[in-house]
C-alpha positions as CSV (number, residue, x, y, z in Angstrom):
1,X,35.1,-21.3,-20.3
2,X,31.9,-22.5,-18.2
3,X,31.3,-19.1,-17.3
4,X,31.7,-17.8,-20.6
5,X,29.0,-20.4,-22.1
6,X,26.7,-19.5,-19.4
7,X,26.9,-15.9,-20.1
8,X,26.0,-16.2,-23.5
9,X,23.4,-18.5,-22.7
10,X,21.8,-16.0,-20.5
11,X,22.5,-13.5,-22.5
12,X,20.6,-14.7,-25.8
13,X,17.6,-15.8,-23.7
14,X,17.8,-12.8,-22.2
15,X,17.2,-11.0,-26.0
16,X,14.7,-13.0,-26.7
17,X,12.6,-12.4,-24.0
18,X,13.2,-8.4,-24.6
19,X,12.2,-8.8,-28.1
20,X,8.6,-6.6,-27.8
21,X,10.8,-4.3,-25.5
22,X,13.1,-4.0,-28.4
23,X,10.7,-3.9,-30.5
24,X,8.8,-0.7,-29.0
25,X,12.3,1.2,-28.3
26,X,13.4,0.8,-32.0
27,X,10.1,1.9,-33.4
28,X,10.5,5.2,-30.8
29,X,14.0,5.5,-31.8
30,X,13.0,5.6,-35.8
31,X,9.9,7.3,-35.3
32,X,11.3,10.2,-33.9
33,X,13.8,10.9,-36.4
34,X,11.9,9.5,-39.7
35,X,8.8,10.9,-39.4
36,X,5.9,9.7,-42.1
37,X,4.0,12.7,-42.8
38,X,0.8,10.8,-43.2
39,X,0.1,9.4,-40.3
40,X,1.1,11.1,-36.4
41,X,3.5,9.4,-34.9
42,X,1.5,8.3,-31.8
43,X,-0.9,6.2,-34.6
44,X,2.5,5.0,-35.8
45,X,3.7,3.7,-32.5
46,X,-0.4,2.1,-31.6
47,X,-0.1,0.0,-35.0
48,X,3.4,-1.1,-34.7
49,X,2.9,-2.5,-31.2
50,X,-0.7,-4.3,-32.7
51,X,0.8,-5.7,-35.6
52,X,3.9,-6.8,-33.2
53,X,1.4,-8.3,-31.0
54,X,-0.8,-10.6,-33.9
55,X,2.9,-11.8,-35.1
56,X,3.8,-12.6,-31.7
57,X,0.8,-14.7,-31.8
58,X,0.9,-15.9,-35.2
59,X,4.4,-17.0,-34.8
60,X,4.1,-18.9,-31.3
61,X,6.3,-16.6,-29.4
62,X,3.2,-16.1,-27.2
63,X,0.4,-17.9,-26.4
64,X,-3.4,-16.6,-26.0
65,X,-3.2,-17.5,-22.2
66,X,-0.1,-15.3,-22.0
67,X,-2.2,-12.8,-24.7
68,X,-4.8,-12.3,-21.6
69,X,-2.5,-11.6,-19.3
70,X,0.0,-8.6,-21.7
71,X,-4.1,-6.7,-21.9
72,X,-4.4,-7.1,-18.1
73,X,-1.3,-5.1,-18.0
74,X,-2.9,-2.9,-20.7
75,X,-5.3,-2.0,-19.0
76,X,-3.3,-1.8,-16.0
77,X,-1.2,0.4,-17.3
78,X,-3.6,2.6,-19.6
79,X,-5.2,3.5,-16.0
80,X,-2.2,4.5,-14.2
81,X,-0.9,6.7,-17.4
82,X,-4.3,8.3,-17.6
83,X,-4.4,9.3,-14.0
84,X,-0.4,10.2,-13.5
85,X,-1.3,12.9,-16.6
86,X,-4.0,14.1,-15.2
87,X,-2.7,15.3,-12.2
88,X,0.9,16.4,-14.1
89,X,2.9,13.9,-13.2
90,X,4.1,13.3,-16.7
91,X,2.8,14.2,-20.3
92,X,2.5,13.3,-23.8
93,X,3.0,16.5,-25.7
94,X,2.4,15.0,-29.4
95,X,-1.1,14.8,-31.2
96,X,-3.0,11.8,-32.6
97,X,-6.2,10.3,-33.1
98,X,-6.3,6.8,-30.5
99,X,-5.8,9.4,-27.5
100,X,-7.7,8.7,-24.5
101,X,-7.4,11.8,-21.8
102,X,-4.8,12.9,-23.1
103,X,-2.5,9.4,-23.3
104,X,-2.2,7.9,-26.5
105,X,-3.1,4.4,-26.4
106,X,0.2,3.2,-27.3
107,X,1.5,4.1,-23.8
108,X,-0.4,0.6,-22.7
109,X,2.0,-1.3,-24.4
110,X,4.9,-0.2,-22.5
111,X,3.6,-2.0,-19.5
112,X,2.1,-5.1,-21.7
113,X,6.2,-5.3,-22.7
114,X,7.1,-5.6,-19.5
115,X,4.6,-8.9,-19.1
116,X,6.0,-10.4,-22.3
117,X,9.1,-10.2,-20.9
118,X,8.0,-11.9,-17.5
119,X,5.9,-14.5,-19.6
120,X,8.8,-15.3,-21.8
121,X,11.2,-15.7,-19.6
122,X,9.5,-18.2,-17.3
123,X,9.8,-20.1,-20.4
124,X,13.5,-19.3,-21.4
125,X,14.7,-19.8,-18.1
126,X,12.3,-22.1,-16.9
127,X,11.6,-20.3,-13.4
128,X,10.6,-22.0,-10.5
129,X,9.6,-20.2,-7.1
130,X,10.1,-21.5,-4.2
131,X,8.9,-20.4,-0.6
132,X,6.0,-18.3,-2.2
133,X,3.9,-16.6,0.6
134,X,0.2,-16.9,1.3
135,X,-1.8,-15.7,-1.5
136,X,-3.9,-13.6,0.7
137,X,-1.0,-12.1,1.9
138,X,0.6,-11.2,-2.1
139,X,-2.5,-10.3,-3.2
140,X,-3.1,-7.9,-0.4
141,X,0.5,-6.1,-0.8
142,X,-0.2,-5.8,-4.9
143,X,-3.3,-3.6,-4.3
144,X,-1.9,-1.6,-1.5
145,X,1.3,-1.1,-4.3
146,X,-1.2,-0.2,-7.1
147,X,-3.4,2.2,-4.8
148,X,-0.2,3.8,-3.8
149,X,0.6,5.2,-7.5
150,X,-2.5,6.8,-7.2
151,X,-3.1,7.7,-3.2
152,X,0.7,9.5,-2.5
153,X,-0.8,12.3,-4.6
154,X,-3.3,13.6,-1.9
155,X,-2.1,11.2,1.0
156,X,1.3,10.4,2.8
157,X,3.3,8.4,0.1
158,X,4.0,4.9,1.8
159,X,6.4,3.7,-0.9
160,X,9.2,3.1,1.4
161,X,6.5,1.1,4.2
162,X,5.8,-0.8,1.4
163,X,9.2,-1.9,-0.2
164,X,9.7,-2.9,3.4
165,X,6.7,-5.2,3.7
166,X,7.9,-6.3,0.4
167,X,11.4,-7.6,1.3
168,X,9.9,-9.0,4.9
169,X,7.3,-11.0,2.8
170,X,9.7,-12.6,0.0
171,X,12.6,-12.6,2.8
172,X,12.5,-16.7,2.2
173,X,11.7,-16.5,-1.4
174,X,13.8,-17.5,-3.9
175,X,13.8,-17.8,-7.8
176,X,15.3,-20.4,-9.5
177,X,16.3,-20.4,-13.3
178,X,18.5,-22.7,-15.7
179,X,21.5,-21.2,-17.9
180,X,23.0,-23.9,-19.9
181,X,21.0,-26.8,-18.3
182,X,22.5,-25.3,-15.0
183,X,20.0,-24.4,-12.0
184,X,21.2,-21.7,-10.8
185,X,19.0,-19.9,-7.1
186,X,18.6,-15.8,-6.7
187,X,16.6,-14.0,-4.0
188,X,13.4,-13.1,-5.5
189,X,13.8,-9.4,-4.2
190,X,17.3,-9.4,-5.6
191,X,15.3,-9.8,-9.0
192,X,12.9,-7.1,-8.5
193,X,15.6,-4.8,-8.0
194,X,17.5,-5.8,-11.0
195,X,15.1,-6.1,-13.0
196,X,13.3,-2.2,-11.7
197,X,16.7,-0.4,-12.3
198,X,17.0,-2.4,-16.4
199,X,13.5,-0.7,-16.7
200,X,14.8,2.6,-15.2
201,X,17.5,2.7,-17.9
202,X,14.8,2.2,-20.5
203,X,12.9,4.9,-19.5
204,X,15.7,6.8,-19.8
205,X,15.8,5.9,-23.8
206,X,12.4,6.0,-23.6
207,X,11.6,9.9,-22.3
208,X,14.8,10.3,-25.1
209,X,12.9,9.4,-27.9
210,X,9.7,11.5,-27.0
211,X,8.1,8.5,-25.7
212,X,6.8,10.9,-23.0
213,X,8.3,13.9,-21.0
214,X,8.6,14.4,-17.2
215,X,8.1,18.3,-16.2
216,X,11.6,18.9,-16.0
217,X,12.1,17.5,-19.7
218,X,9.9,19.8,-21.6
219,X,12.4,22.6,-22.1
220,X,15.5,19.3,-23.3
221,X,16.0,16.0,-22.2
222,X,17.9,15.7,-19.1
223,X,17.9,12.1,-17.2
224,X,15.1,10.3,-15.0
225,X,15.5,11.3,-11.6
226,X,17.1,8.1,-9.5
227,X,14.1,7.9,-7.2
228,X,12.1,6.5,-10.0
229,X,13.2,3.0,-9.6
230,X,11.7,2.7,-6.4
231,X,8.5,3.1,-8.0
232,X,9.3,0.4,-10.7
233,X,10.4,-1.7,-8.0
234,X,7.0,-1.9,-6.9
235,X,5.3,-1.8,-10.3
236,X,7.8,-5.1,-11.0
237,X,6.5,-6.7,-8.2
238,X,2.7,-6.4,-9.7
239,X,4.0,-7.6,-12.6
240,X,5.3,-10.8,-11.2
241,X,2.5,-11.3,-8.4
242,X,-0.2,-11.0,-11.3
243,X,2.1,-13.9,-13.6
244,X,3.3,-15.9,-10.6
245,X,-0.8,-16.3,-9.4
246,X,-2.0,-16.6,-12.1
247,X,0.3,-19.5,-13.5
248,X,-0.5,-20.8,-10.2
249,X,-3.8,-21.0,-10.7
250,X,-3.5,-22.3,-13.8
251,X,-1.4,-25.2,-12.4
252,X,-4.1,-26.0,-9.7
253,X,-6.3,-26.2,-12.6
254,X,-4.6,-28.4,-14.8
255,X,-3.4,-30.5,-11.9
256,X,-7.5,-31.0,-10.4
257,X,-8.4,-32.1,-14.3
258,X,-5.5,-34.4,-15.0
259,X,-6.6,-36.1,-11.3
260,X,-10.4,-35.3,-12.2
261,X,-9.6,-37.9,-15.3
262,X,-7.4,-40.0,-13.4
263,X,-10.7,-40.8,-11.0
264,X,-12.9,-41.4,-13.8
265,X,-10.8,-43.8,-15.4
266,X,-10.6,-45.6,-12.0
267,X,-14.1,-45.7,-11.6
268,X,-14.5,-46.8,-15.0
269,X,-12.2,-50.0,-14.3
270,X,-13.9,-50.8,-11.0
């Protein structure tokens, strides 16, 4: 019965905190098949995920701290899906107006999901970290991760080095998170995987619906090739170093003003 109670605990925060996932993967699932004929479906998809955004916003599920951080991921993104087309990796095959190099800007919002999701669900399951490394050391390992996307196509891919520095730096790491006012501990490298091969089955769905197409699914659809989670693995692991330091930072913040006013009072008594 406990376990039951906890499982559907986890399970409705775990919706929540997927609702701009869900929100992008229905909108690809009925764009594809209801097409408007007034507007090209990439345009569709860009105002959909704005509009989702501003109600997100206007309805509290997100704050305009958190707001900052989903565009950092943008951005993030919008760079690596610009380059990875480029050189052929993968390719958007539709038309539409708010293309940029050949990637509609839609495709930014994939990876700004992914940070709602993080954001929200240090919220829903009110995560704690314990045992996080150096920051000079986490910073250092997300840039070599992010170079990497873009380096392995003209120099010796280093994904496998990496995921290795990866699980020796968060060896000690764990992630704590509450399920039915229970605290429950996971290793935080047990997370990225679980979380990089949920994100592989999306973009499964995702390639389905014509979101994009790998090479090998221009001629029909035929499933992601496995390797791919190791690569969002690593792009999970940006996405919680980026949230994890900057709520950090925002902590140390927060804690130097409430002690800032805390002197100031005291001085004020003296």
């Amino acid at each position: 019965m406990i376990f039951l109670t906890r499982l559907t605990d986890f399970t409705w925060k775990q919706i929540k905190c997927c609702l701009f996932p869900a929100i992008i993967f229905c909108a690809l699932g009925v764009t594809k098949f209801f097409p408007l004929p007034f507007i090209t479906r990439y345009d569709l998809l860009l105002l959909i995920c704005l509009l989702t955004q501003v109600l997100l916003i206007r309805y509290g599920f997100e704050t305009l701290d958190e707001l900052k951080v989903i565009m950092l991921f943008h951005l993030i993104g919008l760079g690596l899906e610009i380059y990875k087309v480029q050189v052929g990796s993968w390719s958007y095959p539709g038309s539409g107006f708010a293309v940029l190099f050949g990637v509609p800007l839609y495709s930014g919002f994939m990876y700004a999901s992914v940070a709602s999701y993080i954001c929200r669900a240090f919220k829903e399951f009110q995560l704690r970290l314990e045992n996080w490394p150096r920051s000079v050391l986490v910073v250092a390992i997300c840039l070599f991760i992010y170079a990497n996307f873009f380096t392995h196509h003209f120099l010796p891919d280093v994904r496998y080095l990496l995921i290795g520095l990866v699980l020796l730096l968060f060896a000690k790491t764990n992630v704590y998170f509450t399920v039915s006012k229970k605290e429950l501990k996971m290793p935080l490298s047990v997370s990225f995987l679980l979380i990089a091969f949920f994100i592989y089955l999306a973009e499964n769905i995702a390639s389905f619906f014509g979101a994009w197409s790998y090479p090998d699914q221009l001629a029909a659809w035929r499933p992601v090739h496995i390797g791919k989670i190791t690569s969002w693995f690593l792009l999970i692991i940006i996405s919680i170093i980026i949230v994890a330091q900057l709520k950090k930072i925002k902590a140390s913040e927060l804690f130097s003003s409430t002690k800032s006013k805390k002197q100031k009072i005291h001085d004020l008594s003296v």
